[in-house]
C-alpha positions as CSV (number, residue, x, y, z in Angstrom):
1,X,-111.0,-160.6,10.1
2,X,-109.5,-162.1,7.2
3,X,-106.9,-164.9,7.4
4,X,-104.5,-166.5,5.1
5,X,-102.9,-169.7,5.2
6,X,-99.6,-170.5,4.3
7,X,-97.7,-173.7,4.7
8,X,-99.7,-174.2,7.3
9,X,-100.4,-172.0,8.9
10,X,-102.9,-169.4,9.7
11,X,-102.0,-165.5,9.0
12,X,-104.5,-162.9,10.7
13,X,-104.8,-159.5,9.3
14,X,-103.5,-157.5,12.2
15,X,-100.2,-160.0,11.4
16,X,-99.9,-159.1,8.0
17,X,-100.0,-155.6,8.6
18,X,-96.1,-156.8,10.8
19,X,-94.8,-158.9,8.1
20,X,-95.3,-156.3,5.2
21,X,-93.4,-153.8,6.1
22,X,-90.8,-156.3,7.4
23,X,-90.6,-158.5,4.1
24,X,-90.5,-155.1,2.3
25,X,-87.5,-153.5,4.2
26,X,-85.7,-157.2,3.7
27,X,-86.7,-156.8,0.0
28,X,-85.3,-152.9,-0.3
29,X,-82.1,-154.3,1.8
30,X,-81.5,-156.9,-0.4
31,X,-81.7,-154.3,-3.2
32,X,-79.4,-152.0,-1.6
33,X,-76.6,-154.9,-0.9
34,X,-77.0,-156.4,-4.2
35,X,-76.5,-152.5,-5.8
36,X,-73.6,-151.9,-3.7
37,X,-72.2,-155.2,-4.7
38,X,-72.2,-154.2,-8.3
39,X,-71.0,-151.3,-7.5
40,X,-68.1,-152.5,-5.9
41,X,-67.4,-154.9,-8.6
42,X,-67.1,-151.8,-11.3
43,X,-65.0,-150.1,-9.1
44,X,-62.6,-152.7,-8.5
45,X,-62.7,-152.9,-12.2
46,X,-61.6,-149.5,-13.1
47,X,-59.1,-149.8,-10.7
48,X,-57.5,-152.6,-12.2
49,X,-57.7,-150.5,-15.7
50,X,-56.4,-148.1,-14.1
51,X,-52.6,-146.4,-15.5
52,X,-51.5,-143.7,-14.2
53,X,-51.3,-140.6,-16.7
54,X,-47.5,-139.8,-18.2
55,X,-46.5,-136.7,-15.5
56,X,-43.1,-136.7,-18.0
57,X,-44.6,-133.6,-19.3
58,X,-45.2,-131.9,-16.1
59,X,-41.8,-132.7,-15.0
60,X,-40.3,-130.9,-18.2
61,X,-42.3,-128.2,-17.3
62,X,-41.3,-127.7,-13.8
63,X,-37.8,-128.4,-14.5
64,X,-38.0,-125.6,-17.0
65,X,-39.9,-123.4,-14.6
66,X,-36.8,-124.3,-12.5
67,X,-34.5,-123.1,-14.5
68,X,-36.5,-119.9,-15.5
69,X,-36.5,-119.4,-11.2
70,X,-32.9,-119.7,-10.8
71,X,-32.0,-116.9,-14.4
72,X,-35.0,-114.9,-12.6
73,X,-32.9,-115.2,-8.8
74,X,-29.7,-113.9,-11.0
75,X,-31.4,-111.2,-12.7
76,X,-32.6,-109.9,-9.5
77,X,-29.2,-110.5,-7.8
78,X,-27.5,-108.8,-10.3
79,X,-30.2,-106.3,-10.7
80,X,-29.5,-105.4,-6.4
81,X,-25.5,-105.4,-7.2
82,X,-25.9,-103.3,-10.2
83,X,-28.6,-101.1,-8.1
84,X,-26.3,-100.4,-5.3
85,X,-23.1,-99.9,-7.4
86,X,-25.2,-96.6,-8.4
87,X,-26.1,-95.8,-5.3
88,X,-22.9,-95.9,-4.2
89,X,-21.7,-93.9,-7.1
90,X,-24.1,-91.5,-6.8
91,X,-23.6,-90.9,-3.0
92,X,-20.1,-90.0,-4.2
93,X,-21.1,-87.8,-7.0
94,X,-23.4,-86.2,-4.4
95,X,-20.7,-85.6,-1.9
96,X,-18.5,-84.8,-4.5
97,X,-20.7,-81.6,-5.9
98,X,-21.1,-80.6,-2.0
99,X,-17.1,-80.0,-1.5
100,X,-17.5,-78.1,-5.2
101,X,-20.7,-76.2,-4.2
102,X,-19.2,-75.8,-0.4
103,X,-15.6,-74.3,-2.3
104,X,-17.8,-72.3,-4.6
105,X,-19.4,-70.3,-1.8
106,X,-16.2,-69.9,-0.1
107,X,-14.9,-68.3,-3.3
108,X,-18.0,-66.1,-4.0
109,X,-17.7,-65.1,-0.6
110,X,-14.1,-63.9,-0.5
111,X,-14.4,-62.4,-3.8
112,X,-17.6,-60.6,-2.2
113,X,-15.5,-59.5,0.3
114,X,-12.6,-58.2,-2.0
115,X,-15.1,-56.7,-3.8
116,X,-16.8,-54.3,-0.7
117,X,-13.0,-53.9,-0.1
118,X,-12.7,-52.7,-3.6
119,X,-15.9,-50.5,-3.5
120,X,-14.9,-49.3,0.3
121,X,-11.3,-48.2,-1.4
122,X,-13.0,-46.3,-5.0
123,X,-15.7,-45.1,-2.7
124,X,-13.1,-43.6,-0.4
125,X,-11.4,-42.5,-3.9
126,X,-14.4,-40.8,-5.2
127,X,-15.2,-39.7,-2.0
128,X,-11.5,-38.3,-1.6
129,X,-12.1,-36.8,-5.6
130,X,-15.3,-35.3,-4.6
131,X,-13.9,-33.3,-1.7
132,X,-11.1,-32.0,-3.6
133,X,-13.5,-31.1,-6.8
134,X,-15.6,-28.9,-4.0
135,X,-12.6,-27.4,-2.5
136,X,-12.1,-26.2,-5.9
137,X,-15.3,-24.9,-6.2
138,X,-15.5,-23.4,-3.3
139,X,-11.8,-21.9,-3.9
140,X,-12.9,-20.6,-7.4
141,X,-17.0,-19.9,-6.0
142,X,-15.2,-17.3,-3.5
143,X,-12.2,-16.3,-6.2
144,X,-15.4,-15.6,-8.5
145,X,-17.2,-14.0,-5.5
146,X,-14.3,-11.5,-4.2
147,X,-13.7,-10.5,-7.8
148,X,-17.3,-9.9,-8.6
149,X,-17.2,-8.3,-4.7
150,X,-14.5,-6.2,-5.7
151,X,-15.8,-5.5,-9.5
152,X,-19.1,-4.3,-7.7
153,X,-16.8,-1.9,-5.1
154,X,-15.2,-0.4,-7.8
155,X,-18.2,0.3,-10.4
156,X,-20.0,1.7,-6.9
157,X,-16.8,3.9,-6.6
158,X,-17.4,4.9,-10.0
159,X,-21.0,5.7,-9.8
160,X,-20.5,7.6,-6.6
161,X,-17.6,9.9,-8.4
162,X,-20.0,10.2,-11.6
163,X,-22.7,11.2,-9.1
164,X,-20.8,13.5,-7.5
165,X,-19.7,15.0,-10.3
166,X,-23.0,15.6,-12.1
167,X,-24.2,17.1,-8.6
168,X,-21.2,19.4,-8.1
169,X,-21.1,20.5,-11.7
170,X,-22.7,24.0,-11.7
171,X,-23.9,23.1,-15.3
172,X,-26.2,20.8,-14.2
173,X,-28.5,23.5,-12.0
């Protein structure tokens, strides 16, 4: 096997196949901290630069948005008032239109009653009318009757002498 000498001494292979690897990850550790380091450094830079950005805009804002809120919160308050100032005044109205509506029936139905009372007393009128205009009739149906009854008598009376005659007249032989 091969073998190396530094400062004195004597490196086998098998060795150097250990201290590779190790030297390396020392190497890439070094690396890492030094990037780190630098890192750091900018940061700590920028930090230093840093100012904060001017929120006075964004307060204006919100302090507007505030006010809008609290106009909004009247609106809405005056809005529910407003809203049940009508309700109220409708509920009224409503109630209101009920009693007229309730007194309207009432009336319809007394005058409906007046009214049969009416009819009941013409119909009892015409009904009274009607039996006196067919006692009439009948009265003049049987005055018309007995005369035509008696007319019809005395023609028969009549005939019955005329008959006679013609059958007692020797003439007639």
């Amino acid at each position: 096997m091969a073998e190396i000498e530094v400062a004195g001494a004597k490196i086998s292979g098998g060795k150097m196949l250990l201290i590779l690897p190790l030297l390396s990850a020392l190497g890439g550790g070094l690396w890492a901290g030094f990037e780190f380091y630098k890192d750091y450094m900018n940061m700590k830079e920028q930090i230093q630069e840093y100012v904060a950005p001017d929120l006075s805009g964004l307060q204006e804002q919100l302090s507007v948005l505030d006010a809008n809120m609290i106009k909004l919160q009247e609106s809405v308050t005056e809005a529910r008032d407003y809203t049940r100032d009508i309700k109220i005044d409708l509920k009224s109205d409503i109630e209101r239109i009920e009693q007229i509506v309730d007194k309207t029936e009432q009336r319809v139905k007394d005058s409906e009653y007046e009214v049969r009372i009416q009819l009941t007393d013409q119909t009892k009128e015409v009904r009274e009318l009607v039996d006196l205009a067919d006692q009439r009739f009948d009265n003049k149906r049987d005055k018309v009757s007995s005369d035509v009854d008696r007319q019809l008598n005395e023609l028969e009376e009549r005939l019955k002498k005329m008959v006679q005659r013609a059958l007692d007249n020797p003439l007639a032989n």
